[in-house]
Each structure stands twice: as structure tokens, then as C-alpha cells.
N, C-alpha and C positions, 0 to 999 in steps of 0.2 A: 397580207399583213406580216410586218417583221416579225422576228420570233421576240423581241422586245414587249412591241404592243400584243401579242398571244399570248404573251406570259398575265400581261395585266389585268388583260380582259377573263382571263382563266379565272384570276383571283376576284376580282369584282363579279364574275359571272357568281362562282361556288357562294360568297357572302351571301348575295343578292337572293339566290334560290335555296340557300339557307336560312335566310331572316322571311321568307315566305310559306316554306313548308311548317315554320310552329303555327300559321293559322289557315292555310290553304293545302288544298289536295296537291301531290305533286304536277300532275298533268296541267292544275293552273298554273302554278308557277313556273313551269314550262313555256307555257302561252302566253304568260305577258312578258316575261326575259325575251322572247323572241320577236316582241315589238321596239327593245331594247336596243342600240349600238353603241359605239364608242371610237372620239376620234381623239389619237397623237400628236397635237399642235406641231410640236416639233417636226415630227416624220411629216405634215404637210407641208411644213418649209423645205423638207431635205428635201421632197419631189418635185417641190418647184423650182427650186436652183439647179436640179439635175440636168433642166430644161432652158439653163441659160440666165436665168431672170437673177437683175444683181440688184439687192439691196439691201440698205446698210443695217437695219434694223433687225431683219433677215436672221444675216451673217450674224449680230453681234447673240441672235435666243440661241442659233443652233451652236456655236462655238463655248458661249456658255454654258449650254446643256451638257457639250461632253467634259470640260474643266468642270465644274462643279461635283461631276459625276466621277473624278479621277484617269478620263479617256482621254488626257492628253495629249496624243499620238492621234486621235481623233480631233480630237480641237484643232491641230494646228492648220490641217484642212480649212476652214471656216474661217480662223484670224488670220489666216492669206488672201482670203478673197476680201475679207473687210477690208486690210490696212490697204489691198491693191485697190478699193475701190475711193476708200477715202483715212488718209493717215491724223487726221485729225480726229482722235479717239480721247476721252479721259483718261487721266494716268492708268486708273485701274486694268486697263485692255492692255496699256502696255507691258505691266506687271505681267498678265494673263498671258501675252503672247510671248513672254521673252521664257515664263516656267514652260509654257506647253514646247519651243523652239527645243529645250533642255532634252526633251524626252524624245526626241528624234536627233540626239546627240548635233543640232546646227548650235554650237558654242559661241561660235563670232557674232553669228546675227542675233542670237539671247541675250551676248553681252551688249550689243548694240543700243537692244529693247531697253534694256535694264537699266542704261546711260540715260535716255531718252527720259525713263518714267524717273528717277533721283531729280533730274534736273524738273521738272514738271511738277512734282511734287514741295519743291525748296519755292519754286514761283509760287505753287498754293499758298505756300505756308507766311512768304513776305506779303502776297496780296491780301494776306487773313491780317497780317498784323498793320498791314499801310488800313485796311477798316477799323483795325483795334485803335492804333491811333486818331481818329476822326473821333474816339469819343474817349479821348486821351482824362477831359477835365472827370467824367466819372469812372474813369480806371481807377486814378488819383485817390480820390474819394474814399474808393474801395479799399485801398492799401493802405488806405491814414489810419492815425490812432491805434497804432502799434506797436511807438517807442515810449519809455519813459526816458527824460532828456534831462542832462542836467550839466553845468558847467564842470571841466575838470579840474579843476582847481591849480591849476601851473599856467596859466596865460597872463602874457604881461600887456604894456601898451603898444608894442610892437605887434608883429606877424609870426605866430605859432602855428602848425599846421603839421602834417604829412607822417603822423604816426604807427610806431610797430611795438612789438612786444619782442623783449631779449633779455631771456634771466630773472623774468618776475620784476622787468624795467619796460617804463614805455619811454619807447626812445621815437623823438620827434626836431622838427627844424625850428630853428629859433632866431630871430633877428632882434632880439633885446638888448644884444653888447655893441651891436654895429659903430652905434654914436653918428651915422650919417643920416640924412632926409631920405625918406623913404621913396620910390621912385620905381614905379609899377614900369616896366619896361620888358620883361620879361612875358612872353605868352605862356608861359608852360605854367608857371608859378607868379608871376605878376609880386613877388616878395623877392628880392635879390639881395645879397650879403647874411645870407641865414648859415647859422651852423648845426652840427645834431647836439642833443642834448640827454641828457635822462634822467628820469625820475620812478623811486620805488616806486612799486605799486604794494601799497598795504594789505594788513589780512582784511578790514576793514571795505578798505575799494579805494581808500582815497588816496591819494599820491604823495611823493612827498617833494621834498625843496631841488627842482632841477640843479641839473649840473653840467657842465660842459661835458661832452663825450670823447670819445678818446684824440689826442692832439696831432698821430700820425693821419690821420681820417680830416679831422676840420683843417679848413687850408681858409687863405684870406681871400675866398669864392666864394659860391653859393655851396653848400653840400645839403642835402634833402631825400626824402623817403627812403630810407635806411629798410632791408630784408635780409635774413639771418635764417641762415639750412637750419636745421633740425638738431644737427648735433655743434651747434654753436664756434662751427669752426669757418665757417666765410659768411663772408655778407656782401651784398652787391648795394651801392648805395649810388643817387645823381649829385655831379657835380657838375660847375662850368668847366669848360675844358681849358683842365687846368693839371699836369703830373712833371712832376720834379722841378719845379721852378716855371715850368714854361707854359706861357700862357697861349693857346691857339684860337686862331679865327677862321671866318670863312673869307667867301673871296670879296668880302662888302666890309669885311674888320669886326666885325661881329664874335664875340667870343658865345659860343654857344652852349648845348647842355649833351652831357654823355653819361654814360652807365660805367661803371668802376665796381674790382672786384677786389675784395681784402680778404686773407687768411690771418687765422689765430695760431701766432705762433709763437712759443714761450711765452705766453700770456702777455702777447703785445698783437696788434695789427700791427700787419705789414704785408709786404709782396703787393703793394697796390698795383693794379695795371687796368687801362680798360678794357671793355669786351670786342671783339673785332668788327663787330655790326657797327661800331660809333663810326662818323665821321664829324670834320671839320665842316660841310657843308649844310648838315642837316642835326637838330636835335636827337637825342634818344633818351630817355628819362622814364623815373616811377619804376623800380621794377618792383617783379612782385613774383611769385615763387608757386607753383603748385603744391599740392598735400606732399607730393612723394619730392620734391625737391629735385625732379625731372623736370622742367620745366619752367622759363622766366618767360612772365610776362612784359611788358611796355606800352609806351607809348611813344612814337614819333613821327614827325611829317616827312621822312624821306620819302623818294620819289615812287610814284604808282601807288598813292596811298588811294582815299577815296573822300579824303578831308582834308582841315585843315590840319588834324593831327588824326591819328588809327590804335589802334590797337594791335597787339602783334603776340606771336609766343614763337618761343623758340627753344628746340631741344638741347637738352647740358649732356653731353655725351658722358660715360664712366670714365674719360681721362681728363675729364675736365673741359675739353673743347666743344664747339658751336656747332650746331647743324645751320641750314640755312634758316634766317627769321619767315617765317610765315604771317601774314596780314590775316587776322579773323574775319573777315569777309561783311556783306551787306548787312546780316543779321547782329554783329552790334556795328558796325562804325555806317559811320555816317556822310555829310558835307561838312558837317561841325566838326569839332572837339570832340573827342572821346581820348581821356585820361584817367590816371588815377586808377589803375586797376587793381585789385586785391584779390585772390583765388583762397575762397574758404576751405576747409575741409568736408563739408558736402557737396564739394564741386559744383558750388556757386559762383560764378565772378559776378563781383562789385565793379564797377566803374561809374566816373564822373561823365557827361556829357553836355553838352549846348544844343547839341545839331538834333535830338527827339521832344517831341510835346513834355513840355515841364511847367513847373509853376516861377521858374524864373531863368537864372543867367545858366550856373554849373548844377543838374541834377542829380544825384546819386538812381544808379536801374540796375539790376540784379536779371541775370541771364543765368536756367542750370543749363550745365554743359552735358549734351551726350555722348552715345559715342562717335556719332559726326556731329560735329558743329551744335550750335546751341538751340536751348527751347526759346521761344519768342519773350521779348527785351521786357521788361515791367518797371515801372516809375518804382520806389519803394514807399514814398507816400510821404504824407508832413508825421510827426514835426521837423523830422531830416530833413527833409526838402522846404526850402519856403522862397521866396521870390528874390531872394541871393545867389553866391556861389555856394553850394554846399558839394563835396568834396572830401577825398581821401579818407573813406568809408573803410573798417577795416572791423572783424567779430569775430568769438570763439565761437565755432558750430556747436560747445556744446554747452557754455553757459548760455548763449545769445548775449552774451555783454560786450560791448565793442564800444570805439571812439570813433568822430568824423571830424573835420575842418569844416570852419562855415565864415564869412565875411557879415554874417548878418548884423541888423544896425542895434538890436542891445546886446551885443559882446563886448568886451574889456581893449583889445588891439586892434587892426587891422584885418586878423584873422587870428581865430579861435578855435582851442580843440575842445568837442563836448565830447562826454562819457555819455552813454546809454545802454537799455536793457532794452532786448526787443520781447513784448509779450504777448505774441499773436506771430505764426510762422507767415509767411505768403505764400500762401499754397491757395490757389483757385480750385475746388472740384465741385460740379453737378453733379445730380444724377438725374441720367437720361430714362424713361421709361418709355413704354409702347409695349401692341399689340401686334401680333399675327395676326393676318385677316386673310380670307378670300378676297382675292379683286375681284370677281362680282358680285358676289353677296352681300361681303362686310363680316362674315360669319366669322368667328373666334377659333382658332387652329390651336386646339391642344394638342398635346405632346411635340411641338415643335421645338427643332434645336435652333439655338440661336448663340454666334459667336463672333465674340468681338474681335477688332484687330489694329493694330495703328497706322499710321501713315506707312510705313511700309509690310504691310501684310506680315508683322509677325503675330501669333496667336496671343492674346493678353488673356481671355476670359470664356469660358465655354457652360452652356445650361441647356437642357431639356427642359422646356417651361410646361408642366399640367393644364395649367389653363391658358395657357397661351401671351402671356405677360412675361415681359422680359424686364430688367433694372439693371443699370452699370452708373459705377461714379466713374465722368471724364474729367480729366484734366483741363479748365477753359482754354482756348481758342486752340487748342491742338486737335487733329486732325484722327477720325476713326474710322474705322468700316464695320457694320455692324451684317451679320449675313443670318437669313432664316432660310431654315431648311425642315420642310415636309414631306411625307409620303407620298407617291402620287400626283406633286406639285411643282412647279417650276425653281429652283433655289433663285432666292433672290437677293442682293447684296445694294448694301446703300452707305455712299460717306456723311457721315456725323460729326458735327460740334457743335461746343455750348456756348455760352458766352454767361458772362460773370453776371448780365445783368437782369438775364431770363427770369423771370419770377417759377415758371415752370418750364421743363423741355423734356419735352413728348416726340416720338416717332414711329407712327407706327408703319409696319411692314407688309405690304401687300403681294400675295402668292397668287400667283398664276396655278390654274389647274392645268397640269401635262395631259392629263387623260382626262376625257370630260364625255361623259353622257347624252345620248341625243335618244330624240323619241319624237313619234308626228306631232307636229304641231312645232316643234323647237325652228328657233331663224338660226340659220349658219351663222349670218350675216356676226350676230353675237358672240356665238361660241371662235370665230376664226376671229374676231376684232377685227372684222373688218370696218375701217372708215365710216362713218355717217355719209359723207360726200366723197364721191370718189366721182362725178360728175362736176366739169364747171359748170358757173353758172349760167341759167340760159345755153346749155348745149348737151347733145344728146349721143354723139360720138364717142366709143370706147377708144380712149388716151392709153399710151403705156402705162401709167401710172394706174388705172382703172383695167386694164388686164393680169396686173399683175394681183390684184383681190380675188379678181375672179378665178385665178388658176388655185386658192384655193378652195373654193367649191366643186372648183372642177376635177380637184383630186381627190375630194369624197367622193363625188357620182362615182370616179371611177374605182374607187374602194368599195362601193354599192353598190354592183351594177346595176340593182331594181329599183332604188331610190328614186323617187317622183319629187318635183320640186315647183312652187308658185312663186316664179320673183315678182313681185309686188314694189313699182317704183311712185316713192311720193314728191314733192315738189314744197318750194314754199311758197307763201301766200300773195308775192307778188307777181304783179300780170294780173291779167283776168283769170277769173275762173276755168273760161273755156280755154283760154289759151294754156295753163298749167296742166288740164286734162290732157290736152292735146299733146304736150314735150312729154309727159311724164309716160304716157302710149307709147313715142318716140321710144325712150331711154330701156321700158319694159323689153318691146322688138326687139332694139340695137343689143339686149344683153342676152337676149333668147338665141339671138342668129349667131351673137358670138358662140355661145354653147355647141349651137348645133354645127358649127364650122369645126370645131377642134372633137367631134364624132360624137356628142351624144346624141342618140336617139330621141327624136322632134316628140316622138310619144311620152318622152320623160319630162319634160319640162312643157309648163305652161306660166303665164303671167298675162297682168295688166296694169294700168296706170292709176292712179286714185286721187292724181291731181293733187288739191289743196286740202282736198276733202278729210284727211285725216292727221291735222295738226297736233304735234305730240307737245305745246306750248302755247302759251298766249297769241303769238305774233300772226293773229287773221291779220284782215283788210283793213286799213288804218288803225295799227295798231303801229306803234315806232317803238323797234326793236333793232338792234346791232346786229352786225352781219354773222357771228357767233350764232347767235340765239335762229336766228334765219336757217343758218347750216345744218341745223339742226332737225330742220322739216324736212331738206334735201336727203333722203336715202335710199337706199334701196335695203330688202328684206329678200331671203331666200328660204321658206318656210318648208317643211319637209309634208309630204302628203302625207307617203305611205313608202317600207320597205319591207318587204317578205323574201 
């Protein structure tokens, strides 16, 4: 016995003949402790792989046994023979083997692990939300009735739209002095010949008599979604492309749309120039500005997008130039449209889309940002959203009052800005409850720790539970690990999420006992989890797969060398009677001779068959049962006699 399991048995022995001595002589308690043993699930697997035998399940208790336990430098032993045997692991092994990789200083191949599980994990997390959308119309639902909505009072009969805040002004696009027929031609904005405009914003809330915006900025083009730094000295706003007189197209004559940047300067605009990402070939439009003013968002369809327009950010260097534009990847854009971005200061982005489940053309969905990439996309709900375009979403994080654009059919023009208050956040959280149990009992494990962790194993929440109850609020459809950990019991770890619609979400956690107790009369067969069936059906031959159960009982006899044992093989109930007597005889032998082949002693084991004769379920002789419930009479048992 390792010095491991002597230690355990030391401590379970002293309890054990300590809780007998307050009512027995010691010399009893003596005597029945030494009908007592005890086996090390674990240490039965280590002995059996020492011996060659690969399997996966194996690999993945004993490797967890030394991670869990801090033996790192041990684990990584065990997570080499899994991934050599099969690399098709859940993220969590790859997390486990890439820390354990660390502590035997292999960096390259940890960093490899590490690659493997991020990317595996970002798959989870779209495959979670491609579910979240299939029940897109009750996301919706859940998100509605949030806004109070109401017109803003500056919308004429034309096309109003794409507004920002500058000065205690909301400054927006306006197509009301055009004097031409209106002529949707345009993808990006479908309003063409719009200028900026502005209007106070009162102490009140209401606005007052727009105005033309400043006249080195409006040109006889489109100009639209105007954004302004913090300290009110540039602004990046869309125009057609259109600077110093001259008007450009692409290579089809098409005048297109770009991003343009203006400074304040002696309290005039000027220095317009555009941003270097534009081109004549392809649109760039909408920007939109992070909290710190590090950062412009957009929208455009240049090439290697993943739609018909993307989303994009790009970093504003301290001297004022561009890093390369970066594309926000699957988690928001789409094959559609995804426009209209607006970056809150609680590092929410707002954007307009076509291309996800809405209730109609442009919906407004709110994505927070971490610090990789974003949390899973969310509809915002009616009355924002309704079976139109609604669009150019924009909100103070700390009043919750903000404006949108909508084309809907009782507004004033073609498109129209509403004001609203949002009075209800969109924040999804459950809480998840569950129990600590024995896996075979079901028994309630007090004082168990139990700690939560997110999709990438950082620590969020940790408890010692009394009675063995555990409570966490999760964030819906994001992704958790919840791990218990007991004395004497296997740690065990499991991924969690909730979903919005759960009336309740429960989980409870089932422990393995590492050290487990045996005494005459106990079935190995139980304590080792061995298989029900470990024979096919109709055959009586030991398979690989049925030697390798047996090698552990075969590692207790020889941890016992006086251990006596009755394998007892039963059958289920079809065939005849005589015939199932007769295999299950068969199967007894074939596991008897196995024993005595690999050295135990023919005096320590005895068996026999019992046929049908002892059905642990319904499924006798015409009785129509599935092949489950069948299997279920197919076992074999290894019951302990006697060990002195």
C-alpha cells in the first residue's frame, strides 16, 4: 500500500476504533476493524496502466486526481497518455493539460494547449448562441418592455436619422432642405442629400428648433452620423466621397461613402481630411468612438468582410494616426448588415443589424464587450425594435436616456428620431442551485467546497457549503465551471449554464468516493464501477475490453493476498432457461481461469452461474423490454467471502 493510502486508512482506522470504544471493549473493536479494508480507486487504475492497459477514462480519473490535488508535475504523466491515446478531449483537459505542461517548464506545447482550448471554447460559446437564436422570438419577449418611447420632437417630412450628443446639442442628419424626390439608392443609409443639423437639448428634455450645422462640414453630398472626442475638439463624421470640390467614385462611377475627420480650430471646423482606411472602391461609414476616445468604430463592406457590411474598430494612435482596422469577428457581424454602431460607456456596443433573428428589416442588439471580444449578441426588445428599420441606437450609461432612428409606419418622414428612457437594464442572471452527493448513495456532503469559474477557469466565487448546498447567480447562456471538492472523495468539476427561460436551474454534483470501504459480503464489481456488461451478448469469451475490469479486481486480490472471492455470472432472460444456465456457467469459468492464469491461487476464487434465475427488473420471459433494460440482467458480481 502507498504511503498515500496508509495515511488514509490510519485516519479512518483511529476514527473507526474510536467511535467503537465509547460502547464496546477494545479487544472488540479490534476484531471487527480487522474484518474491515479499504480500497484507492485511483491507485487501482495507476496499477493497471503500469501494466500497459490504455484507456481513456482511465487516463482522464488518474490525471485529474493529481490536478485537482496540485501534483501537476504528476498529472502531466496521465494527460500524455490520454491526448496520445485520443485528442478529442473537452476544452476543460485542454485547459488542464496546457497548466499541468507549465509546471514541467514544456511552454511551447502549453502554449499550444492553450490555443487549442480558446478556440474550442469561442466554438462553445457561438454554438450556445446559434441555440439562443432558434428561440430568438422568446429572447425578444424577454427584453421587451423596457423603453419608454416617445417622438423627439425635431422630425420633419423628410428623412431624419443618425444622431449624437455635442454641447448639450443633439446633432443629427437631415434631408428636409434638399427640395429633390427622395430616392433610396444608397445601402448604408437608403436617405441620400442629408445634411448635420442641431438642436438644443432643454433642461426640460425637449429639444428645440433645429439648425443647420456648421457649413465647412455640410457640403452638397450626403453628410451623416457625426462623433465628437470628449474634449470637443474633432469629430469624425460620413460623407459621400466628396473633399475639396471633388467628387470620387469607384470603378462602376458610383460615388460612395467614407469616414472624414474635422478639428476645432479657432472656433471654426476645419483641417477636414479623410481617415486612411477609406477607399474609392468600397464604403466606410457610422463611426462611433469608445469611452476613452482610443478607439473608432464602423461599418463597411470592404473586402474579407463576412457580410454584406461588418463592423470594425480601429485604434487612434497618440499622434493621431491609425493602426490597422480590425473586423469584430463572428460574434457580432454576420452575412447581413451589421451597421450603426455606437460604443456606450459601460462598454456596451449598440448596433443595427438584418443578418440575426429580429422582428423585422434593421434591428437594434447590444453585445458587452470583454476583454477578448464580446459577451453573446442580444435583441434589445420592442418597443425599439418593431417590424421596420430601427437603427442608430445611441444612450447616456448613466441616465439610460438616449435616441434611435426608425422608418416605422406612424412616424412624421421617411425616417424618424425617437427619444427614450430605458427602465429596466438587460442583464439576464439565474441562480443556479444544487447539492453535493455521494454517487452512490445520494447522501448530502457537508462541509463541501464548492467553486465556481467562467469559461476560462478564472476563479469568480468560492463557499464551503454546511449542509452541502451550493447557490451562484450566472449570467444567461454564458458559460461556467462549477467544481466540488470533499475529503476522502474524488474532486469533481462540471460546465454550467442557464438559460433565461429556466423556470428553475438546479445541478447537482456527484462525488466519487477515492477511498471506499469493503467488508465480506461487499461486490467489487460496485465499489470498482465496474460495467453491468462487460460480456457481449450471447458470448462467453473474455475481450479486451472485459480484461481490462477484471485487472481491477485482480489488483485487490493482490493487495489482499487472503482475499477469497464468488464471481457470480447472471444472464438475461432470453433464450431458454437451460440455455442461459448453461452461458452464464460458461462466463463464470471463462473469468475464474482468467484469474487463475494471471497467479491467483484456484483456492481463492470460486463461482457459478445463476442464469436467469436472478433478474434485478421486470424483463422475465415475454416480457418486451429494450436492450438497456436487458443489459441490465447481463453482469457479473465479485463478492468478497472472507479476508484475515
Amino acid at each position: 500500500m502507498k504511503i498515500k493510502n496508509l495515511k488514509y486508512s490510519l485516519v479512518l482506522s483511529f476514527s473507526f476504533l474510536y467511535s467503537l470504544a465509547q460502547n464496546i471493549a477494545g479487544n472488540k473493536a479490534e476484531e471487527n476493524y480487522n474484518k474491515n479494508a479499504y480500497i484507492d480507486a485511483i491507485t487501482i487504475y495507476e496499477k493497471i496502466a503500469e501494466r500497459g492497459y490504455k484507456e481513456e477514462k482511465m487516463f482522464q480519473r488518474i490525471g485529474n486526481s493529481y490536478y485537482f490535488n496540485a501534483e501537476l508535475t504528476k498529472a502531466v504523466k496521465w494527460y500524455d497518455q490520454l491526448f496520445s491515446l485520443n485528442t478529442q478531449q473537452e476544452p476543460e483537459y485542454y485547459f488542464r493539460y496546457s497548466q499541468a505542461l507549465k509546471s514541467i517548464g514544456d511552454y511551447e506545447k502549453a502554449d499550444k494547449m492553450r490555443v487549442i482550448f480558446n478556440k474550442m471554447v469561442k466554438a462553445r460559446s457561438e454554438s450556445k448562441e446559434s441555440e439562443n437564436n432558434a428561440n430568438y422570438l422568446n429572447q425578444i419577449r424577454m427584453n421587451s418592455g423596457r423603453f419608454e418611447v416617445s417622438d423627439a420632437g425635431i422630425n420633419s417630412n423628410e428623412s431624419d436619422y443618425g444622431s449624437t450628443i455635442y454641447n448639450n446639442k443633439l446633432v443629427f442628419a437631415s434631408a428636409r432642405d434638399t427640395g429633390v424626390t427622395i430616392k433610396r439608392i444608397l445601402k448604408w443609409t437608403n436617405k441620400p442629400f442629408t445634411n448635420l443639423y442641431t438642436a438644443e437639448i432643454k433642461e426640460d428634455g425637449s429639444l428645440g428648433t433645429p439648425v443647420r450645422f456648421d457649413k465647412e462640414i455640410n457640403s452638397k453630398f450626403n453628410e451623416s452620423t457625426p462623433v465628437f472626442t470628449k474634449d470637443g475638439k474633432t469629430m469624425y463624421f460620413t460623407r459621400n466621397n466628396f473633399l475639396d470640390g471633388k467628387r470620387g467614385r469607384n470603378d462602376k462611377r458610383i460615388t460612395l461613402l467614407k469616414i472624414y475627420r474635422a478639428t476645432w480650430v479657432k472656433n471654426e471646423w476645419s483641417n477636414i481630411i479623410e481617415v486612411p482606411f477609406n477607399s474609392d472602391q468600397y464604403s466606410v461609414a457610422h463611426p462611433s468612438l469608445s469611452p476613452d476616445d482610443k478607439k473608432l468604430y464602423f461599418a463597411s463592406d470592404m473586402p474579407g468582410g463576412l457580410g454584406q457590411s461588418d463592423l470594425y474598430s480601429v485604434v487612434i494612435k497618440e499622434d493621431g494616426t491609425f493602426e490597422k482596422p480590425e473586423n469584430l469577428g463572428p460574434t457580432i457581424n454576420t452575412e447581413g448588415r451589421e451597421t450603426f454602431p455606437f460604443f456606450a460607456g459601460d462598454n456596451e456596443l449598440y448596433f443595427a443589424s438584418d443578418g440575426r433573428p429580429g422582428l423585422g428589416g434593421l434591428d437594434v442588439f447590444v453585445a458587452k464587450a470583454k476583454e477578448s471580444g464580446f459577451e453573446p449578441v442580444q435583441n434589445v426588445g420592442e418597443p425599439v425594435n418593431t417590424k421596420f428599420d430601427d437603427f442608430g441606437y445611441i444612450i447616456d450609461s448613466g441616465s439610460r436616456q438616449g435616441y434611435f432612428s426608425s422608418n416605422k409606419e406612424d412616424g412624421i418622414g421617411n425616417d424618424d428620431i425617437y427619444k427614450f428612457t430605458e427602465t429596466r437594464r438587460l442583464v439576464c442572471e439565474k441562480k443556479l442551485s444544487g447539492l453535493v452527493l455521494d454517487s452512490q448513495t445520494n447522501e448530502v456532503l457537508k462541509n463541501s467546497k464548492v467553486i465556481l469559474f467562467d469559461d476560462k477557469f478564472e476563479k469568480l466565487a468560492e463557499i464551503v457549503s454546511a449542509d452541502g448546498a451550493y447557490s451562484f447567480d450566472l449570467k444567461c447562456y454564458s458559460m461556467y465551471h462549477i467544481r466540488a471538492i470533499k475529503e476522502d472523495y474524488e474532486t469533481n468539476e462540471v460546465a454550467v449554464s442557464v438559460h433565461p427561460f429556466d423556470d428553475k436551474s438546479e445541478r447537482d454534483i456527484k462525488l466519487d468516493k477515492q477511498i471506499q470501504a469493503i467488508t465480506i459480503g461487499t461486490d467489487l464489481a460496485k465499489i470498482l464501477n465496474i460495467p453491468i456488461v462487460y460480456f457481449g451478448f450471447d458470448q462467453s469469451n473474455i475481450k479486451k475490453e472485459a480484461a481490462f475490469e477484471l485487472e481491477k479486481v485482480l489488483a485487490v486480490l493482490q493487495q489482499y493476498p487472503t482475499m477469497k472471492i464468488d464471481v457470480r455470472s447472471h444472464t438475461d432472460s432470453r433464450q431458454t432457461e437451460n440455455y442461459n444456465m448453461k452461458l452464464s456457467e460458461k462466463r463464470a469459468k471463462a473469468t475464474i481461469d482468467w484469474f487463475i492464469k494471471k497467479g491467483i491461487d484456484p483456492a481463492r476464487i470460486t463461482g457459478r452461474g445463476y442464469g436467469e434465475s436472478r433478474l434485478i427488473n421486470k424483463c422475465a420471459d415475454n416480457v418486451k423490454c429494450t436492450e438497456e433494460e436487458h443489459k441490465l440482467n447481463r453482469r457479473s458480481e465479485f463478492v468478497i467471502l472472507s479476508f484475515q
